[in-house]
N, C-alpha and C positions, 0 to 999 in steps of 0.2 A: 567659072563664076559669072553670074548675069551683070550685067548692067549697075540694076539696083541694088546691089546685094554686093559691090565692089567698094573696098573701103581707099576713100581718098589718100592721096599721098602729095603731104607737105612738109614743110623742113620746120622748125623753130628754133630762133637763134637764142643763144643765152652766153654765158661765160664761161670758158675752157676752165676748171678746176683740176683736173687729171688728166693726163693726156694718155691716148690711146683712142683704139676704136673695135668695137665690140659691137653686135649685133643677139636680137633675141626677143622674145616677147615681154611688153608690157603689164605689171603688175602694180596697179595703184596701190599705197600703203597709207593708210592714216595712221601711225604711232596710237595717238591719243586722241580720240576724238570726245573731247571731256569739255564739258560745261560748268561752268562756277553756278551752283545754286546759289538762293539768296535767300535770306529768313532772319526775322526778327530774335532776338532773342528777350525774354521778358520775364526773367527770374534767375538771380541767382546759382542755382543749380545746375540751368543750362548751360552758362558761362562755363561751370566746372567742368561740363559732360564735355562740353566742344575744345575747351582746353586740352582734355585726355584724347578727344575722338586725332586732335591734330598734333598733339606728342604721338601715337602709335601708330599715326600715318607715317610720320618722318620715321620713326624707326623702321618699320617695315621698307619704306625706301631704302633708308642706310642698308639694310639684308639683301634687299633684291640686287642691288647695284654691288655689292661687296662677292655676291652670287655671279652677278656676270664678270668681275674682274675676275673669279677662280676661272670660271669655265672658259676665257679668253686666251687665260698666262699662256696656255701652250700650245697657242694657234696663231698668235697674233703677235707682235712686236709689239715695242713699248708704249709707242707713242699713244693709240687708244684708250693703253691701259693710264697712261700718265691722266688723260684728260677725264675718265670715268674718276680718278682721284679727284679731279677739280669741281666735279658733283659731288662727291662724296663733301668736299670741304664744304660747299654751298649748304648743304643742307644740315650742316652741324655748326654754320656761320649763325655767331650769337645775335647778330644785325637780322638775321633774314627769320630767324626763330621768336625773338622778340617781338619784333614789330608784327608779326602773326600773332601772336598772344595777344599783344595789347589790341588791336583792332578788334578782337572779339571779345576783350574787358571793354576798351571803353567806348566803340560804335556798336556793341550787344549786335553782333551781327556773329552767324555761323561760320564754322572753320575754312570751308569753300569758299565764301566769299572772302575773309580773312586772308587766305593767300594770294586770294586774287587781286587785292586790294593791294599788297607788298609786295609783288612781280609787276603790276604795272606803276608802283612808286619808284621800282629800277628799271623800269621801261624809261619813264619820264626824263630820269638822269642818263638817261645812255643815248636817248634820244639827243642828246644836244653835244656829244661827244664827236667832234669833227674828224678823229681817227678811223680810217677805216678797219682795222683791226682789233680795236679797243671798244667799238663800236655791236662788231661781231660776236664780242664775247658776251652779250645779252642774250642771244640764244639758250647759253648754258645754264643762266637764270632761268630764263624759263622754260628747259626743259625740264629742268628740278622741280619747277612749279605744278607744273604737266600731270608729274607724276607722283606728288603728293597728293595732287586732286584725286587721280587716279586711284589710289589707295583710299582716300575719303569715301570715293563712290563704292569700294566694296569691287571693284575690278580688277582682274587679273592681268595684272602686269608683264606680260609676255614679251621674250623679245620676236624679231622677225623668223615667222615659221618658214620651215623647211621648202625649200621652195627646189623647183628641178634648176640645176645646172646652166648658166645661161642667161636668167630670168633678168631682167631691166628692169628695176624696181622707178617709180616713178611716184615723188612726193612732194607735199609742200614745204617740208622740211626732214632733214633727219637728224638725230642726234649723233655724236663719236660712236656709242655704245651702238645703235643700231648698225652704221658703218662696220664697224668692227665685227659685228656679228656676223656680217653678210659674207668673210672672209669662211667661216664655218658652210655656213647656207650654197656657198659656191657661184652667189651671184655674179652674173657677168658687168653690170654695172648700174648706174642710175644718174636720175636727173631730178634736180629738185626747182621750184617754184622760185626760192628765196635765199639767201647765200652769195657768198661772192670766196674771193678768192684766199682772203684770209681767214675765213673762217674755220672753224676746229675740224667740221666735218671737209673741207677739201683738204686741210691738211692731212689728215688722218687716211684720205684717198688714194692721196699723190705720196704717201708713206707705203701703202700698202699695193700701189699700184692697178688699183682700179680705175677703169674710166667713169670718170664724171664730167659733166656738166651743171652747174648752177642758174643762180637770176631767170629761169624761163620766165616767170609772171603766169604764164598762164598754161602750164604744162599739165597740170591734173586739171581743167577745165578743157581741153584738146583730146587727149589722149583717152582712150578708151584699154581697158582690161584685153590681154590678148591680140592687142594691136601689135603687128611687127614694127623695131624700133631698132635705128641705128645710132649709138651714141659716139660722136665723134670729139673726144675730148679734149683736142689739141685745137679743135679748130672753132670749140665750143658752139658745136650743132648736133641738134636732135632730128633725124630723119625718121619719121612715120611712114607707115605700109609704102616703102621704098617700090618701085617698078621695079623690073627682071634687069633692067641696063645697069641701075643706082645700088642694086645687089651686086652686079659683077665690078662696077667699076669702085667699089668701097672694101670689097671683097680682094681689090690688087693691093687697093692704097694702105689695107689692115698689114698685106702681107709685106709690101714697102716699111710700109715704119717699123713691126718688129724685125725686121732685117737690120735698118736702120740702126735700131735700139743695139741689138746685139753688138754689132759692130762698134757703136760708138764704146760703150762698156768697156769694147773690148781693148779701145786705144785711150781711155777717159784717161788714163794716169803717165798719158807723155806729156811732155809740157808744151805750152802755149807759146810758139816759139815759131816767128814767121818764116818764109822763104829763107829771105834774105838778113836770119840772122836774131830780129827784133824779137825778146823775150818780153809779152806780162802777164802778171801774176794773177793768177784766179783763187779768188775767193769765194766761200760759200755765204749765204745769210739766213740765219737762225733764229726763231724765237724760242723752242724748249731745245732741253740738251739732248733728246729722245731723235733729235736730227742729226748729229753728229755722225752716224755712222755712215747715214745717205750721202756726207760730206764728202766722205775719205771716199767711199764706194764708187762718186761719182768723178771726183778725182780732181778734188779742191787741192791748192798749194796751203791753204790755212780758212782760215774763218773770219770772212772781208767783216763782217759786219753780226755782234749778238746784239741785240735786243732786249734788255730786261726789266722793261715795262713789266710782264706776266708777273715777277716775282713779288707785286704789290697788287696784283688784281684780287678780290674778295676775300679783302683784310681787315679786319678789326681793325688791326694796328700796323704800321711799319714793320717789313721783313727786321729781324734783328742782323747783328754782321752775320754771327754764325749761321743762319739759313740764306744769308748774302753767299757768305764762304763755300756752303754745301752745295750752291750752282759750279761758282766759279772756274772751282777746283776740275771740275767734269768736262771745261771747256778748255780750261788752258793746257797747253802739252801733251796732248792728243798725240800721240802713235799714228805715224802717217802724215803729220799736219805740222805747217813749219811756223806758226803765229795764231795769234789768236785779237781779234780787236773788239773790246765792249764796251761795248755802247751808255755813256750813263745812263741813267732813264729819264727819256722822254715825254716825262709828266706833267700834270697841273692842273690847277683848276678844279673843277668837277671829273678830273679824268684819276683823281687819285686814289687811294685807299679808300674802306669803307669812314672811317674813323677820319677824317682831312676834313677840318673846319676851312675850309680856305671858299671865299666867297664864290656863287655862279658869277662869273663872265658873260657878256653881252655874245662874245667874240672868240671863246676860249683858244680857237687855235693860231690866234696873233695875240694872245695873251700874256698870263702867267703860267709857262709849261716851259720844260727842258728845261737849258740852263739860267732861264732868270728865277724858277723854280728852286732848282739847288743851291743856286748865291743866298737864296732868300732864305730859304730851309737848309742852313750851312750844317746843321748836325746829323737831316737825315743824308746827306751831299758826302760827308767825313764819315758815315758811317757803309756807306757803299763803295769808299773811295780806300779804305782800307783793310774790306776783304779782298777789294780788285788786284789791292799791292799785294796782300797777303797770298793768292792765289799767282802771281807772277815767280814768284819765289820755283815755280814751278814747271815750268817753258814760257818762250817768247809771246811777252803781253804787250798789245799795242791800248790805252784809252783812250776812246773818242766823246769829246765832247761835240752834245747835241742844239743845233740853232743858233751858232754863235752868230749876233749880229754887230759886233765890235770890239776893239784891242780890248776894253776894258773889262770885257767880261772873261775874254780869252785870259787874260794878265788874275783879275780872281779868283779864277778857276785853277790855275798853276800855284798861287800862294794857298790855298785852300790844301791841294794837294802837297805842297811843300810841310804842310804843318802835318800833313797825316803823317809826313814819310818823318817826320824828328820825332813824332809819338810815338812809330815802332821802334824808331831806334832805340828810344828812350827804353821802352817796356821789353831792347833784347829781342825782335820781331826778326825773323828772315824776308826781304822781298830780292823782287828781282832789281838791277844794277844797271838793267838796258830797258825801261818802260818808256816807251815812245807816246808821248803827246800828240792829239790830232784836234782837228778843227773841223765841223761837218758845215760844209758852204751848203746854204739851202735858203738863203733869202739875198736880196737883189744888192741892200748892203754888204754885203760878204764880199761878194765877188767887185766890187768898185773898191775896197779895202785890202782886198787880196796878197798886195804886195806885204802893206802895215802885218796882215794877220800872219805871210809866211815865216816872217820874222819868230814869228813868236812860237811856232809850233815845229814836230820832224813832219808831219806830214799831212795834207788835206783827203776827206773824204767828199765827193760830192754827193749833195740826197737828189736826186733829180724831182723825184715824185714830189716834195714842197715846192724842190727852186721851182719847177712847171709854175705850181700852183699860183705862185708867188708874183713871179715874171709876167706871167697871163691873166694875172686876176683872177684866176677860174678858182669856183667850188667843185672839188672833187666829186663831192658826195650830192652836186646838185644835176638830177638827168638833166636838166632845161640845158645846160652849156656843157656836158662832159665831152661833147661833140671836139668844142675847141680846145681841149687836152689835148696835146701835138706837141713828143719831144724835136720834129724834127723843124718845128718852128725856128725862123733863121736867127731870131734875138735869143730862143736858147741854144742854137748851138754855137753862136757866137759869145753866148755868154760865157759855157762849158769850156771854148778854145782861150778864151783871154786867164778864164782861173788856171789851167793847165802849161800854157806859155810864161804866167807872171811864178809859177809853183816852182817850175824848172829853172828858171832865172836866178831864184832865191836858195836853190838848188837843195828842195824837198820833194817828194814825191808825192806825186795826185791820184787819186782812188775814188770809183763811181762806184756806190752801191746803192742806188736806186735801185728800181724796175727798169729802166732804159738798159742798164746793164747786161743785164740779161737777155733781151730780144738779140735773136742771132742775126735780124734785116739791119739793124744797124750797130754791128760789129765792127767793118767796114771803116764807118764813118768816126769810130769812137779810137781804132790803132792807128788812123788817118790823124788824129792828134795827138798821139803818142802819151795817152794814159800809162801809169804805172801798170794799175792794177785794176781789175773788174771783179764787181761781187757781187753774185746771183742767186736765185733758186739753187739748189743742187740740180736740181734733172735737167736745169740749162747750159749746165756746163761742159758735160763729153760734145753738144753740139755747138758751141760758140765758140771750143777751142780746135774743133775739126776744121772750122771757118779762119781762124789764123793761122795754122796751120799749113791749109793750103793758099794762105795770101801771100802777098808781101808788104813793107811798111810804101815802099814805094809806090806800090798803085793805089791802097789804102790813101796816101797824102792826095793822090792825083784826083782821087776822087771824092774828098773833101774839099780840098781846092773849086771843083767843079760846084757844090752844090753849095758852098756855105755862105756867096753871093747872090744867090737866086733871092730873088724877093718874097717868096710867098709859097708856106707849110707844105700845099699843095705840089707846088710846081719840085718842090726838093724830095718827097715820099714817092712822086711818079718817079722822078731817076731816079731814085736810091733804089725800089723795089723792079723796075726794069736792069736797074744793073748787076743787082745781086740774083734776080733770076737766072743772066745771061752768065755770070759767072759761077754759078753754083746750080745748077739747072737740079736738081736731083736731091737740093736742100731746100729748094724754095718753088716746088712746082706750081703750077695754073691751077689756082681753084675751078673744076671744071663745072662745081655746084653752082658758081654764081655765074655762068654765062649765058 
């Protein structure tokens, strides 16, 4: 190949979503490249036509989509199919049907514009949603949008064609359903523009075991069709028209991690149990029940941490108990799994159901959300709080209460629950006898209260991903500062050590189920304080407990000790990652990309 006619090779970094790494040629995908028309309407008539033209669009949706959940069932696992349900509901959501109607009664505007006017009225609201998770589920709006337009314009709806074996799809977004598809197609993996880590489509990835990467920004403006592309998903890098070296040397590291992988599988289900003796508990963390089996697979002790936030996301109204119940039941007493802990939901604000009159906040995420939400909303609070009991009836339930920032809430929150537990008595209800109370420390009062709060609960969970936020000031969700996001900053892990030291005192037990949890470079540093329990991703956990495994609690202390003095974020991430390379060479090797 000449000179001119040689395609450059550059790297572009984005967000690991899936890990693994795969090689193959580049195929840009536009889903939907569909434009809102716009047009007057100026009679009567039309009104009615555009009415019909946008009823037989959503239907025709509802068929197509009901069309790929058949042709999926017996190719793909749940999770896909659960989330292609969650379009399904969107588009037969009387909120998102409505307000389509009415914009073309009362702004006499066409059906196209009409949706498009109602997808960016839940742009608007989701925009100012400070969760990053709750945040992500906007996507699934407007994929549904996408694809209503799509059917407006008279276009066929197709999913992702046939593509050869291998192919690197590269897009600015995908939906679950296109993911899921690509399991058929035999894609070797993709990378998209926009997304992050909780979104449906990496979860749906990291289910199905595709590499991905996400957030490139500018990944279909780079890459060209037929470009060779190395997706490295662990390490969240996209390597283009790689050299002959960057071929061999990604080519070892592919064949390193599935080794890796294998292996770890293969010991996932011994327990977490140091050298010299120190046992803690691994937990998984969940948002659908469509993960549970990744749980056991991966070789969780129970389920650190459910999540059930989703089971209010694009609702008319309030889950009733019994669709409360109809989760529950799926999580508690799992086969394999020796606890279960759920999480109340961590709402409010503008983050609630579609139908939630509760005013915008300036601030929503120091706001009304979690538990000063449910004090306040004591009936949707007793109405969630008594499928939770009802579903413990059924193995070891732990509930976690979320953002407690003092005795008083923690103390409402137990008499709340004291009156569900005399309502089932009363109504003859079975629960369980042993439901352990917890406290999620995640804001800076918490932890200066720590002692007061151990008092009152069996056991603490820590959220790191807030306390961070909290402790640092930092917006998550803001690029300008994510920079100084740093769990290994010395005020949090000094904060982390004082909740753990006053836990033990009071003699409860303390549990991290952040993200900090998970990362296997500071493992180390987290047995070094003698946590209970850790509660991760699933696919983080055959590798975090391979890490204590081969530790012990004693050099674990020695080397907390060492770093949790240092003054400064910096100075504590350089030893931690020089130490954990010299002691795990073969877990934590030399990025040789970045030298």
């Amino acid at each position: 190949m000449s000179a001119d006619t040689a395609k450059k090779t550059f790297v572009i970094k984005g967000i690991g979503a899936s890990p693994g790494i795969v090689k193959g040629k580049a195929q840009l995908f536009d889903r939907m490249d569909t434009h809102a028309s716009f047009y007057k309407l100026t009679d009567p008539s039309q009104v009615t036509r555009e009415v019909k033209r946008l009823r037989k669009a959503l239907r025709d949706s509802e068929k197509q989509l009901v069309e790929v959940k058949t042709k999926l069932s017996d190719v793909v696992g749940p999770e896909p199919l659960y989330i292609i349900d969650v379009h399904l509901m969107i588009l037969t959501d009387k909120k998102f049907v409505t307000h389509s109607v009415q914009h073309i009664r009362s702004k006499m505007v066409n059906a196209e514009w009409a949706v498009r006017m109602t997808v960016d009225k839940y742009r608007e609201i989701f925009d100012r949603v400070d969760d990053d998770y709750l945040r992500g589920r906007f996507s699934d709006i407007q994929y549904v949008g996408q694809r209503v337009l799509t059917n407006l314009a008279g276009k066929n709806v197709g999913e992702v064609a046939p593509l050869e074996e291998g192919v690197i799809i590269i897009a600015q977004d995908l939906s679950p359903a296109d993911t899921a598809q690509m399991v058929i197609d035999r894609v070797g993996g993709f990378a998209t523009d926009i997304g992050g880590r909780t979104s449906h489509t990496a979860i749906v990835a990291r289910s199905m075991e595709i590499p991905a990467v996400v957030g490139l920004e500018s990944g279909t403006r780079l890459i060209r069709n037929d470009d060779e592309v190395i997706i490295d998903g662990s390490s969240g890098l996209v390597i283009v028209n790689p050299d002959p070296e960057m071929l061999v040397r990604y080519e070892e590291k592919r064949k390193h991690y599935l080794k890796t992988k294998a292996d770890s599988l293969k010991q996932a289900n011994l327990p977490a149990v140091t050298q010299d003796r120190y046992r803690v508990e691994i937990g998984g963390n969940i948002e659908f029940i469509e993960e549970i089996p990744s749980v056991v697979t991966h070789g969780a002790d129970g389920i650190g941490l459910y999540r059930t936030e989703f089971i209010y996301i694009n609702k008319e109204n309030p889950p009733t108990e019994e669709e409360h119940f109809s989760h529950y039941r799926r999580v508690v007493g799992v086969k394999g799994l020796t606890w279960s802990t759920i999480r109340t939901f961590d709402l409010g604000g503008d983050k609630f159901f579609s139908g939630s009159k509760v005013a915008k906040e300036m601030n929503p995420q120091m706001g009304l959300r979690a538990i000063r939400f449910c004090l306040r909303e004591e009936k949707l609070f007793k109405i969630q709080l008594k499928a939770i009991l009802r579903a413990s009836a059924l193995g070891k339930t732990r509930i976690l209460f979320p953002m407690i920032s003092g005795v008083e809430e923690i103390r409402q929150a137990k008499r709340v629950l004291e009156e569900v537990k005399a309502e089932l008595t009363a109504e003859e209800v079975v629960y369980g006898d042993d439901v352990e109370i917890g406290g999620m420390i995640e804001v800076p009062s918490a932890v200066i209260i720590a002692r007061e709060l151990a008092r009152e609960v069996d056991f603490f969970s820590i959220g790191t991903n807030d306390l961070i936020q909290y402790v640092l000031a930092i917006d998550r969700i803001n690029d300008r500062v994510t920079y100084l996001y740093e769990p290994l900053h010395p005020a949090v892990l000094r904060l982390i050590k004082q909740v753990v030291d006053i836990g033990h005192e009071e003699g409860i037990r303390v549990a991290m189920c952040g993200e900090m949890a998970g990362d296997p470079s500071y493992t180390m540093i987290l047995l070094g304080m003698e946590l209970d329990e850790l509660s991760m991703n699933p696919l983080a956990i055959p590798k975090v407990k391979r890490i204590v495994r081969n530790s012990t609690l004693k050099e674990c202390k020695a080397l907390l000790k060492k770093v949790i003095n240092l003054s400064s974020a910096s100075e504590i991430r350089s030893f931690v990652e020089k130490s954990m390379r010299k002691r795990f060479p073969e877990e934590f090797p030399l990025n040789s990309d970045n030298n």
